[in-house]
LUMDREN-903602 format. One record per residue (C-alpha): residue number from 1; chain; x, y, z. Coordinates in pm, 1 decimal, padded with zeros to 6 digits, always signed. Last residue first. Example, Ala and Ser with C-alpha at 12.3 -4.5 7.8 and 13.67 -1.06 7.14 Angstrom:
# LUMDREN-903602
{2,"A",{+01367.0,-00106.0,+00714.0}}
{1,"A",{+01230.0,-00450.0,+00780.0}}
This chain:
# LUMDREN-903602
{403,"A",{+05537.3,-06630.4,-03745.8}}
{402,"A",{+05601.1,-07002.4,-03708.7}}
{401,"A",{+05395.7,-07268.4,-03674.5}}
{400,"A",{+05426.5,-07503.6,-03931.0}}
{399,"A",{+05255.2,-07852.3,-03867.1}}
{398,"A",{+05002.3,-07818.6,-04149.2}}
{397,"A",{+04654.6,-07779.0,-03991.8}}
{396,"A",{+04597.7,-07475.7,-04154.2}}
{395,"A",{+04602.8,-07595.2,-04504.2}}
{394,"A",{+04341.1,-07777.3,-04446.9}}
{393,"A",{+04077.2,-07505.9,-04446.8}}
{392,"A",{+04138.5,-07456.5,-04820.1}}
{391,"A",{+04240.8,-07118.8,-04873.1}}
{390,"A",{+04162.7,-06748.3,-04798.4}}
{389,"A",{+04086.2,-06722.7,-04402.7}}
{388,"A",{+03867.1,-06589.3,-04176.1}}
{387,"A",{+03829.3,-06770.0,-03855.3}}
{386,"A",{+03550.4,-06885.4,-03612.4}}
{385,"A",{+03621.4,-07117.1,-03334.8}}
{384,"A",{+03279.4,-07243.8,-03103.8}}
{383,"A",{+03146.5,-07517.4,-03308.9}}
{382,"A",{+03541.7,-07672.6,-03288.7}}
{381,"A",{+03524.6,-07687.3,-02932.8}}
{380,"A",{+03818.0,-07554.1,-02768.8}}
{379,"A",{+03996.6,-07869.0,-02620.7}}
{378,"A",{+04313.0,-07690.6,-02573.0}}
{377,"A",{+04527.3,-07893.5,-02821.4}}
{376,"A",{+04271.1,-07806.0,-03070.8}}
{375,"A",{+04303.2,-07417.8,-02961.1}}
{374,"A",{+04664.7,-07384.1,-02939.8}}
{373,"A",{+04686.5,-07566.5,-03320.2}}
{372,"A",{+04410.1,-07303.7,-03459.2}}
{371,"A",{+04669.5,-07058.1,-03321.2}}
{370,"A",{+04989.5,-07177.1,-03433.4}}
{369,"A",{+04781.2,-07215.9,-03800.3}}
{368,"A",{+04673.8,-06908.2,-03814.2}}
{367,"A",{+04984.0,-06746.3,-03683.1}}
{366,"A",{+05145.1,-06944.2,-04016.2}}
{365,"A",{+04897.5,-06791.4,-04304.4}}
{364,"A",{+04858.7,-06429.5,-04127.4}}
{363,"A",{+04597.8,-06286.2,-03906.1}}
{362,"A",{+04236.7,-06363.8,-03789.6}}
{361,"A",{+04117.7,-06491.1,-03497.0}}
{360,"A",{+03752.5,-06548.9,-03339.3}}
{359,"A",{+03681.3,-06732.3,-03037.0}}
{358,"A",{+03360.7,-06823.8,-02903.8}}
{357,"A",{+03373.6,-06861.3,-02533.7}}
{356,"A",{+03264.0,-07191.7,-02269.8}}
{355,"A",{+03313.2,-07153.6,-01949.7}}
{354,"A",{+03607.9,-07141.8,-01756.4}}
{353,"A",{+03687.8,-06794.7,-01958.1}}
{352,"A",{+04010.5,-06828.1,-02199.7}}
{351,"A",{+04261.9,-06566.0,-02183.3}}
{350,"A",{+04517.6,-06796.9,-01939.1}}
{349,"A",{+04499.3,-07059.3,-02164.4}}
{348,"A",{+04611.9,-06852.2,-02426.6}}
{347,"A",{+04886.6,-06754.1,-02247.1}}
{346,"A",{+04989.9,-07150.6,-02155.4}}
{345,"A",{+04926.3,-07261.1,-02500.3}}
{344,"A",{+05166.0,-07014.9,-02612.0}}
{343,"A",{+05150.3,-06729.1,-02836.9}}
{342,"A",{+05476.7,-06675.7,-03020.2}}
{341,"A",{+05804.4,-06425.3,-02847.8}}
{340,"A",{+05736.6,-06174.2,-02569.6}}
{339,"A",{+05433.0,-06108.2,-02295.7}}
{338,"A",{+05246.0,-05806.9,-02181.2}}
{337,"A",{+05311.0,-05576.3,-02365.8}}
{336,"A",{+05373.2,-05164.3,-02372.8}}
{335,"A",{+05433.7,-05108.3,-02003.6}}
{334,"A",{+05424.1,-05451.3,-01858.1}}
{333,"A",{+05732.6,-05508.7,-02068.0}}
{332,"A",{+05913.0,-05208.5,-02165.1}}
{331,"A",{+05971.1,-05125.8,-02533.2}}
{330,"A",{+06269.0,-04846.6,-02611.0}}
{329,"A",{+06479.2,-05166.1,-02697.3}}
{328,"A",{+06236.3,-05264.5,-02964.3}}
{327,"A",{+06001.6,-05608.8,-02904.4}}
{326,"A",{+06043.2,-05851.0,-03168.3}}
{325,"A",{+05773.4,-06090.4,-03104.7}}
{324,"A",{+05537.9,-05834.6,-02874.6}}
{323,"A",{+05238.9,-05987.6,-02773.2}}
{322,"A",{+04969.4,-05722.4,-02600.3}}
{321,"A",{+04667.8,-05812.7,-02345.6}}
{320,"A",{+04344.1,-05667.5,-02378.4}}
{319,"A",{+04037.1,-05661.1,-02163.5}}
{318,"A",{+03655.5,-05600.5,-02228.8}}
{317,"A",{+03379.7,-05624.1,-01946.0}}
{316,"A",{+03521.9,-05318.5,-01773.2}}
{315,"A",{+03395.6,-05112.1,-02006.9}}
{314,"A",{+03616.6,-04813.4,-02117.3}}
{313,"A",{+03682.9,-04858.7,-02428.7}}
{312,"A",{+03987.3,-04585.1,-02486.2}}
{311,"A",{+04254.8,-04845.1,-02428.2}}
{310,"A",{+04182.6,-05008.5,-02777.4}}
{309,"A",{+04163.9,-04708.2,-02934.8}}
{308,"A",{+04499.4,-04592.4,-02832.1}}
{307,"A",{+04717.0,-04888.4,-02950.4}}
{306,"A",{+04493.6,-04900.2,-03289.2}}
{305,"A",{+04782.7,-04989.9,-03456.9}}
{304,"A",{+05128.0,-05228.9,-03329.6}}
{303,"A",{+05385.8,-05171.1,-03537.7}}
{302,"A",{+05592.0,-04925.1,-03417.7}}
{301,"A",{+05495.7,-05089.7,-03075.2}}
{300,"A",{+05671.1,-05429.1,-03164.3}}
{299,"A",{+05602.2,-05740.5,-03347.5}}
{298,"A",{+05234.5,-05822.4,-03350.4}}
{297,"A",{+05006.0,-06030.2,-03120.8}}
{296,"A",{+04668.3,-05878.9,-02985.0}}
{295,"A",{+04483.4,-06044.0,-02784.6}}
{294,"A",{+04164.4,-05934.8,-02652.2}}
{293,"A",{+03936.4,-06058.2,-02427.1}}
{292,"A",{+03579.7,-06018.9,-02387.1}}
{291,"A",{+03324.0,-06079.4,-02128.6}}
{290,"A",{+02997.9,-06010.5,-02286.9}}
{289,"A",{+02758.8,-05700.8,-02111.3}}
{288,"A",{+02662.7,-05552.0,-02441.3}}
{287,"A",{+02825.7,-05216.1,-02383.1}}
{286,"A",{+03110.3,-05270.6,-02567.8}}
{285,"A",{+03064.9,-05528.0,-02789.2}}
{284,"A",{+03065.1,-05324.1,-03107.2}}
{283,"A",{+03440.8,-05185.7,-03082.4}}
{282,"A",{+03596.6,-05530.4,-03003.3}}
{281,"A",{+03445.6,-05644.3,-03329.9}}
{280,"A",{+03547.2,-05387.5,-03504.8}}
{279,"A",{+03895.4,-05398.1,-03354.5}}
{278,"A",{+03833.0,-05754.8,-03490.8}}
{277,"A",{+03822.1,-05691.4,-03827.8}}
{276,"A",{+04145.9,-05498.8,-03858.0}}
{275,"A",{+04359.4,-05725.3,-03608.1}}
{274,"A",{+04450.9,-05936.0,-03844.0}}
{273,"A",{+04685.2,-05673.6,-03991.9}}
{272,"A",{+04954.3,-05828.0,-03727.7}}
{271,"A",{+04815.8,-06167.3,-03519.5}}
{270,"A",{+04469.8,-06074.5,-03381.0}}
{269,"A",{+04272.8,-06284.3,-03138.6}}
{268,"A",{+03978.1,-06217.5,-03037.6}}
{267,"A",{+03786.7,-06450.4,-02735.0}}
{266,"A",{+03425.3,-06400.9,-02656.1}}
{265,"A",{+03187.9,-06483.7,-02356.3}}
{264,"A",{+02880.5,-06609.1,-02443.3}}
{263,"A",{+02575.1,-06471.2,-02455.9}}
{262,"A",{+02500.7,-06515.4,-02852.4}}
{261,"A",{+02394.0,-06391.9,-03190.3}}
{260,"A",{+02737.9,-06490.3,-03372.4}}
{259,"A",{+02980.3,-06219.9,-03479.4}}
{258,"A",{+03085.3,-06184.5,-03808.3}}
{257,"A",{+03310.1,-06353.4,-04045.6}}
{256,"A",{+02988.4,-06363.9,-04282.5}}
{255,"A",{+03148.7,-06151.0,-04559.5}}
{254,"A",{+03025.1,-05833.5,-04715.3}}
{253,"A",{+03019.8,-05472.6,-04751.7}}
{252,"A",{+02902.3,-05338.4,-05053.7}}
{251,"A",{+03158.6,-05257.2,-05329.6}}
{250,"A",{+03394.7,-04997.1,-05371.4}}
{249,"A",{+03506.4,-04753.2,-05674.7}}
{248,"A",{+03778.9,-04527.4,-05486.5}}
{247,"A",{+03808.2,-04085.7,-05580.2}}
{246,"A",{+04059.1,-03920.4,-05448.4}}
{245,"A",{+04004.6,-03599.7,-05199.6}}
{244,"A",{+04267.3,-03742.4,-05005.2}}
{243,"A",{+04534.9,-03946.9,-05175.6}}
{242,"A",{+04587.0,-04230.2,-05341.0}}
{241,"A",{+04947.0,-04274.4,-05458.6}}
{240,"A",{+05167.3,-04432.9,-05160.7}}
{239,"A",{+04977.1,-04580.1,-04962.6}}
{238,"A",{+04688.4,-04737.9,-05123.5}}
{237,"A",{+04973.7,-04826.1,-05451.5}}
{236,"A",{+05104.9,-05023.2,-05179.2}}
{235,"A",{+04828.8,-05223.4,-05099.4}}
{234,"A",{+04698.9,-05248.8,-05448.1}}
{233,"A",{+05091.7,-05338.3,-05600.4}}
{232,"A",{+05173.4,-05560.3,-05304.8}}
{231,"A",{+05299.1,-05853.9,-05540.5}}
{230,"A",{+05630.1,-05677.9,-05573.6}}
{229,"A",{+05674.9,-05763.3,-05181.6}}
{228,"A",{+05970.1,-05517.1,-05065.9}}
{227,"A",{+05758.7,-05366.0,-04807.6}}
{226,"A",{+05360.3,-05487.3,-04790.2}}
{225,"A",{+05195.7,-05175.2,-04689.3}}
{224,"A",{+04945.1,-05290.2,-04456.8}}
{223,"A",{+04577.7,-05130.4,-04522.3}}
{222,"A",{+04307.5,-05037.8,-04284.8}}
{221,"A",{+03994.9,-05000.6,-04401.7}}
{220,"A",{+03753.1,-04701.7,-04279.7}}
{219,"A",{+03378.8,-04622.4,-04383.7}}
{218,"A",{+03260.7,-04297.5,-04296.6}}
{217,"A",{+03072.3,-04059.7,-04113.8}}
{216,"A",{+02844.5,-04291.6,-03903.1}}
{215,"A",{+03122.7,-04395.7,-03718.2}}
{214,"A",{+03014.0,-04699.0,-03501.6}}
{213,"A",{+03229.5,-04954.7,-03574.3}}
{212,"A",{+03581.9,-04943.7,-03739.4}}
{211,"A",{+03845.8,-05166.0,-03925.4}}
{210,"A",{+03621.0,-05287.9,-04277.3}}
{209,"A",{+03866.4,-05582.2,-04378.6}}
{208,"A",{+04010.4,-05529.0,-04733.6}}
{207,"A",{+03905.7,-05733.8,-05025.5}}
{206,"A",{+04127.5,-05665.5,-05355.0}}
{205,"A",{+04004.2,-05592.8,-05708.1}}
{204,"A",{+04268.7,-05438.1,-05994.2}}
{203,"A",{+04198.1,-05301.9,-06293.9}}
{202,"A",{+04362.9,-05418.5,-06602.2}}
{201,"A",{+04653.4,-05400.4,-06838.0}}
{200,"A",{+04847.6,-05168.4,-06586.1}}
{199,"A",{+05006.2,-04842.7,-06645.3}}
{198,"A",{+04826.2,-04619.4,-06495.7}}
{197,"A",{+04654.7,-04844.7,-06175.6}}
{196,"A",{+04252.9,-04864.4,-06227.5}}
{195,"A",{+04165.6,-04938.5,-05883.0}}
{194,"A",{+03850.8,-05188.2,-05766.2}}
{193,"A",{+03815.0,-05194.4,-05364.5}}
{192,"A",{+03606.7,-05504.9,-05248.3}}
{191,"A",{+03463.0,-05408.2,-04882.8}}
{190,"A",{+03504.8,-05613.7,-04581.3}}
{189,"A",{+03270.6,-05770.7,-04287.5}}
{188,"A",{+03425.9,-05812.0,-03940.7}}
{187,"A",{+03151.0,-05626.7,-03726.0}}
{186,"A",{+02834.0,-05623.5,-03982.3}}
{185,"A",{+02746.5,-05352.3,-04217.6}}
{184,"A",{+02541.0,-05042.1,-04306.5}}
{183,"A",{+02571.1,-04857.4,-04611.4}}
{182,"A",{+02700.2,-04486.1,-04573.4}}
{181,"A",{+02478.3,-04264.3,-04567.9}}
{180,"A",{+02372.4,-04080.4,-04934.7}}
{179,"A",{+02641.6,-03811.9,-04978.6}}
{178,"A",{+02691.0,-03890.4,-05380.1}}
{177,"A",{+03002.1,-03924.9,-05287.0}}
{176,"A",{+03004.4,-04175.4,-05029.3}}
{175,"A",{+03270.5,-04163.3,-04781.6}}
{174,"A",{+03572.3,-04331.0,-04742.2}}
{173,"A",{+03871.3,-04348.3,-04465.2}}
{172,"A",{+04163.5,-04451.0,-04525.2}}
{171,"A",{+04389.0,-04599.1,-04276.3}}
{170,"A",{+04730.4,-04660.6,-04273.9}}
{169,"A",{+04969.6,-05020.1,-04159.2}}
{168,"A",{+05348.1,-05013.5,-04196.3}}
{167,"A",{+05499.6,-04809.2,-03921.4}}
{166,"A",{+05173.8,-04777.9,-03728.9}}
{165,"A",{+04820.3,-04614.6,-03766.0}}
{164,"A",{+04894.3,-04386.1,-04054.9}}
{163,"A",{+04579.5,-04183.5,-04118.4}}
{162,"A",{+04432.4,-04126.3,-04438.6}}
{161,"A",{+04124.6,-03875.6,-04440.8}}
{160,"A",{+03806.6,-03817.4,-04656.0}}
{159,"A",{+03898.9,-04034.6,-04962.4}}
{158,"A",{+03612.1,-04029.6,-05183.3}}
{157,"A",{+03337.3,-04295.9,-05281.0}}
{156,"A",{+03197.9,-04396.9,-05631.2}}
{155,"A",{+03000.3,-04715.2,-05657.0}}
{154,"A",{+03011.1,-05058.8,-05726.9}}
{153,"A",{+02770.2,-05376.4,-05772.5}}
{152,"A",{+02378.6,-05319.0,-05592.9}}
{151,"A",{+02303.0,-05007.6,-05349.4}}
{150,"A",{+02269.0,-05012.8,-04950.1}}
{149,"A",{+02296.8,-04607.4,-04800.7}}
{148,"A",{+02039.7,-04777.9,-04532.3}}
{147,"A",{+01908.5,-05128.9,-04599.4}}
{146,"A",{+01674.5,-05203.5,-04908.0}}
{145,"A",{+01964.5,-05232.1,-05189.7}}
{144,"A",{+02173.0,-05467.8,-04951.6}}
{143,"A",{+01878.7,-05734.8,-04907.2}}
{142,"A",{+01811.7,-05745.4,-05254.7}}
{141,"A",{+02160.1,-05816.0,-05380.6}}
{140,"A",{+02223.5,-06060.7,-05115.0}}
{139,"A",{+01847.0,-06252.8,-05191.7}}
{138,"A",{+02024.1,-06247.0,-05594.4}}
{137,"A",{+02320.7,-06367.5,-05410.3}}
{136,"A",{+02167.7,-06706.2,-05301.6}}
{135,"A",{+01976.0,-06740.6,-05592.1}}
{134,"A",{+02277.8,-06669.9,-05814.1}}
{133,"A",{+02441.2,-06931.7,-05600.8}}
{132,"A",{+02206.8,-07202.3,-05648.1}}
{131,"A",{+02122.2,-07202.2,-05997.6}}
{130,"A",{+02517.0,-07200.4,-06055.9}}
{129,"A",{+02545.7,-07526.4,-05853.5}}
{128,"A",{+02227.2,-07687.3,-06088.6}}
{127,"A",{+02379.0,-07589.9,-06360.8}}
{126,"A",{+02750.1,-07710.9,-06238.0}}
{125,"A",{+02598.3,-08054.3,-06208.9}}
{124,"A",{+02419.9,-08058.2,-06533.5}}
{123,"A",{+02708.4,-07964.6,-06703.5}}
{122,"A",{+02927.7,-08206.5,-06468.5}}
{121,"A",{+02715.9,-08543.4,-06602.4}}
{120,"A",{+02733.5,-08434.1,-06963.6}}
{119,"A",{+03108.4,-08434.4,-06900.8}}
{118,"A",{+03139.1,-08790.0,-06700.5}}
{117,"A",{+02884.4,-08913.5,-07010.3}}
{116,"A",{+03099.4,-08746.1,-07299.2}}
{115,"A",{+03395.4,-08945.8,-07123.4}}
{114,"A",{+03615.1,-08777.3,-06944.2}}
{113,"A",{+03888.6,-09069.4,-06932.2}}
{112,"A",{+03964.2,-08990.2,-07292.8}}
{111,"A",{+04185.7,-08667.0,-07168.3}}
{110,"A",{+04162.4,-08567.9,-06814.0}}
{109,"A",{+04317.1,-08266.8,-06808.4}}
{108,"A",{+04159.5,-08136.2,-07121.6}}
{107,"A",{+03848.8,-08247.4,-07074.2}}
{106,"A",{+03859.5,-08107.0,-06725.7}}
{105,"A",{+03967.2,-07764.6,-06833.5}}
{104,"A",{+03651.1,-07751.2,-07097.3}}
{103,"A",{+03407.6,-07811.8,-06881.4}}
{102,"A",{+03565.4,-07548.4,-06647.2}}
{101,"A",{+03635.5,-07296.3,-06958.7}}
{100,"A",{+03218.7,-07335.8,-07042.7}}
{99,"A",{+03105.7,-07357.4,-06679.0}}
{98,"A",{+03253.8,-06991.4,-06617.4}}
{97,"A",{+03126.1,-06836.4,-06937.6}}
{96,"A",{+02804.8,-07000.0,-06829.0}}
{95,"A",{+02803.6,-06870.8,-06498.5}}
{94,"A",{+02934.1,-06462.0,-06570.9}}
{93,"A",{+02524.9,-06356.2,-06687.9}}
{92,"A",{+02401.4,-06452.6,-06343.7}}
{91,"A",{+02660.4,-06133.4,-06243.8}}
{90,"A",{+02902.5,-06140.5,-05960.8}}
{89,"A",{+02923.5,-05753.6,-05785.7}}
{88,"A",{+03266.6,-05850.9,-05578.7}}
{87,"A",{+03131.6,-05815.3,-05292.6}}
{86,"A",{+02842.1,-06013.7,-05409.6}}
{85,"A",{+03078.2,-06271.1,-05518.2}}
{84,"A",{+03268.5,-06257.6,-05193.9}}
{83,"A",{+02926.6,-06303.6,-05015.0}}
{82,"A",{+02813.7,-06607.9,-05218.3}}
{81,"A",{+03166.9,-06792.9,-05166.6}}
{80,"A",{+03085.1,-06728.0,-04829.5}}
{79,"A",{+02726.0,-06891.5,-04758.0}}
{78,"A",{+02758.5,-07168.0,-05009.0}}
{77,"A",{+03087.2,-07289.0,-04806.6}}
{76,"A",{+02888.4,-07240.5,-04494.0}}
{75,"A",{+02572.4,-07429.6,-04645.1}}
{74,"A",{+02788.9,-07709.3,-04848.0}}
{73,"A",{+02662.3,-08041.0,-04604.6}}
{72,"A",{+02302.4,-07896.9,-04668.6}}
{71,"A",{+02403.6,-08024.9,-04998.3}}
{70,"A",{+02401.7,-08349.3,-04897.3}}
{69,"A",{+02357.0,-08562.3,-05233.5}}
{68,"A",{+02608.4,-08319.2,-05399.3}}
{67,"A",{+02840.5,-08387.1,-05079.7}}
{66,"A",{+03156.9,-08584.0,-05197.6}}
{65,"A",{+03135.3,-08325.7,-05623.3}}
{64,"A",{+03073.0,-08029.4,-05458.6}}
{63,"A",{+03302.2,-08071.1,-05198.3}}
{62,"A",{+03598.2,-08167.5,-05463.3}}
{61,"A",{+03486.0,-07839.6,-05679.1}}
{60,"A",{+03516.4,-07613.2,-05385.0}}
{59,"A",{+03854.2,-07772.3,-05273.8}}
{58,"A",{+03931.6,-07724.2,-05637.0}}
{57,"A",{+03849.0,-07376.9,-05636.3}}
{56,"A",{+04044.8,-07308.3,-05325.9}}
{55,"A",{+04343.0,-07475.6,-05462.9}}
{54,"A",{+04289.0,-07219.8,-05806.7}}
{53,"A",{+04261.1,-06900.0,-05597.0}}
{52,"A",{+04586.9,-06967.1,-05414.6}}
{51,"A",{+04825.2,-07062.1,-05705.5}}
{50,"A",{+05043.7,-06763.0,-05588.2}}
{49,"A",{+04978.4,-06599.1,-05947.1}}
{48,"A",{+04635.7,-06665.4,-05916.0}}
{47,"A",{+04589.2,-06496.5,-05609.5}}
{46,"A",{+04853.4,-06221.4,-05698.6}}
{45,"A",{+04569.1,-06185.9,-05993.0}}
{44,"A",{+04291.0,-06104.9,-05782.5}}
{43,"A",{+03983.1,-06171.2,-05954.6}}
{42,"A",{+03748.1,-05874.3,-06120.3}}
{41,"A",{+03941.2,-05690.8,-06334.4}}
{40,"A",{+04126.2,-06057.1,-06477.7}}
{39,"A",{+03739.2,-06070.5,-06607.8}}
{38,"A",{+03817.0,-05871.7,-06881.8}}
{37,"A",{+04032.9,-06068.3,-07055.5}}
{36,"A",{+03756.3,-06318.7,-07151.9}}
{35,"A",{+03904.0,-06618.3,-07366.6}}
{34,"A",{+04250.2,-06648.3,-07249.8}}
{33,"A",{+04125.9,-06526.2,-06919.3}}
{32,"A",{+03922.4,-06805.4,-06868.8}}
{31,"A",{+04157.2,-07072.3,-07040.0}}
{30,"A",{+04412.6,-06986.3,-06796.8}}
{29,"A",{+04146.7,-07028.4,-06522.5}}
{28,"A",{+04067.6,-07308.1,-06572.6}}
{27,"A",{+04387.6,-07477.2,-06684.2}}
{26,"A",{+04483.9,-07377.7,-06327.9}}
{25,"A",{+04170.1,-07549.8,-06193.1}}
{24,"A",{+04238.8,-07905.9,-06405.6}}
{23,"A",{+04593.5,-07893.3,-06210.8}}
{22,"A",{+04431.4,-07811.3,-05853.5}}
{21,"A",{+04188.7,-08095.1,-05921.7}}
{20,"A",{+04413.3,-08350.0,-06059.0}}
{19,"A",{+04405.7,-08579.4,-05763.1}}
{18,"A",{+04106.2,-08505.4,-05574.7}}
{17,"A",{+03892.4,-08460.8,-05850.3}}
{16,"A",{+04011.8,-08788.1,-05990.6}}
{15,"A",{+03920.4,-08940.1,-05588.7}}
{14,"A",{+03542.1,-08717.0,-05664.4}}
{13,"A",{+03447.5,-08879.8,-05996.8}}
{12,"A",{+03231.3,-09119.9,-05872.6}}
{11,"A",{+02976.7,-08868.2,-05705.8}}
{10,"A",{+02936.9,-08676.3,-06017.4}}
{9,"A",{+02874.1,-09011.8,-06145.0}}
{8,"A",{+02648.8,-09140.9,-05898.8}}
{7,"A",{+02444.0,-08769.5,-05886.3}}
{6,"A",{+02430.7,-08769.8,-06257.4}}
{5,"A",{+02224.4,-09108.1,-06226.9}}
{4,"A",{+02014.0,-09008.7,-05937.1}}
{3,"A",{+01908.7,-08700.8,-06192.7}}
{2,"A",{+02016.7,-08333.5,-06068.9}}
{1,"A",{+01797.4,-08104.5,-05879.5}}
């Protein structure tokens, strides 16, 4: 546990933090893969290129620094930055190398006004932050190698099937091959998928949102081909080159966008490719007796996956109703969807149970936002939304709202 005196100034430093944050994280990470290459196999470099990975880090750094006397305060931020770093097969060994460029970044933001006592202050700091999540993913580590078909980092699995699902989204579907079972996992978890592109400097690690529940065959993901975008190279290089029979280094799966241990009813709402970890949640309640809705929001029915799926679980405790934002002309309305345009406050209203549901949605950057926006303006309680997004939280209460 840190001194009270590196506490006050850790503490003290938090309004720099939140100034020149974001610029001391991009001199991060510059400086990391300056000095260690290697590592640009493990973090996704569109991230980094967008500027994504370093705001996060410096939202991360700015909690750190308002709650380090709290750090009870950090739990859910602990909690998932410890499960993408298991994903992702995080070593103690990494730490250092990290706190080294960081340490290093902030002097050279900050100049003379990090003082060797500000600096000595943030290596203890950061010691005592690293202690905590390799602890924290050490018990992940553990925990995965003792369940069924669990193992620790990466390992070998083969394509058994692709399956196009819509005009722009396919599934793969993965099996181990050394034909141990495949590991188990949680409704809404994802597996890190590491390719080694021809032609590329170094390998490439993206998260993808596991899509199924209940097939003991095989894992599936479900991947959207991002057309025209030169910063889809995984995605697309998913659908275009890989094919079956190939083989895919994968992690465990992860992530604690999962559903809660609970009674209540539940809400899913899916904008696009956000629908991939909620099928899998749709797919696991059946049975359990929870009134769920469904809503799925995407732009037409060559778009829309899982169409079929969806209306094969037969309970009559789950519904669905369809958004269609560009409908095609062939598309009839109360045959294929059920409404046109954005989500409304009024539609959503209209999917919420009188008492109160857990709601959990997932889809891109601006539907996020519309839909976080619906649910504050309803009076949804905050302890009962659950979302999975990359990014500092704030960023979805910006006022756009646009699809």
């Amino acid at each position: 546990m840190a001194s009270e005196k590196t506490i006050e100034i850790v503490k003290s430093t938090a309004p720099v933090l939140k100034e020149h944050g974001e610029t001391i994280t991009k001199v991060f990470y510059k400086r990391l893969f300056e000095n260690h290459p290697e590592l640009k196999n493990i973090f996704n470099m569109t991230h980094q290129k967008k500027g994504t990975q370093p705001k996060v880090l410096a939202s991360t750094i700015l909690q750190y620094a308002t709650y380090i006397d709290q750090l009870d305060k950090l739990g859910d931020a602990v909690g998932t930055i410890a499960q993408k770093h298991s994903s992702l097969a995080i070593k103690p060994e990494m730490y250092p190398i990290v706190g080294k460029n960081l340490l290093a970044a902030i002097k050279e933001v900050l100049g003379e006004a990090a003082t060797p006592e500000i600096i000595d202050a943030w290596a203890e700091a950061y010691g005592d932050l690293s202690k905590i999540f390799i602890n924290v993913e050490d018990q992940i580590y553990q925990q995965n190698e003792s369940s069924e078909g669990g193992f620790r980092g990466k390992k070998p699995f083969k394509v058994a099937r692709k399956i196009m699902e819509s005009k722009t989204i396919t599934s793969i579907y993965l099996t181990p091959v050394d034909g141990s079972p495949i590991p188990n996992y949680l409704p809404g978890q994802y597996i890190a998928i590491t390719l080694d592109i021809a032609g590329h400097a170094h390998k490439h690690t993206r998260n993808y949102s596991l899509s199924d529940y209940g097939n003991t065959k095989a894992l599936r993901i479900s991947v959207k081909k991002e057309l025209g975008d030169p910063d889809g190279v995984v995605s697309n290089y998913l659908h275009e080159k890989v094919q079956e029979g190939d083989i895919l280094e994968i992690g465990m799966p992860s992530g604690d966008f999962t559903l809660k241990e609970s009674s209540k009813p539940v809400v899913l709402i899916a904008g696009g490719v956000g629908i991939t970890p909620l099928i899998s949640m749709y797919k696991s309640l059946k049975g359990k007796g929870r009134k769920t809705n469904l809503i799925q929001c995407t732009p037409n029915s060559a778009t829309r996956p899982f169409g079929n799926e969806i209306q094969l679980q037969d309970d009559p405790n789950l519904s669905t109703i369809v958004g269609f934002s560009d409908p095609l002309a062939s598309d009839k309305k109360g045959e294929n969807y059920d409404f046109e345009g954005l989500l409304t406050e009024e539609i959503l209203k209209s999917q919420l149970p009188e008492e109160p549901a857990e709601v959990y949605f997932c889809g891109p950057t601006p539907f996020m936002r519309l839909v976080l926006k619906l649910l504050n303006n309803l009076g949804v309680k905050e302890e009962n939304i659950f979302y999975e997004f990359f990014g500092p939280a704030e960023e979805l209460l910006e006022e756009e709202a646009t699809m």
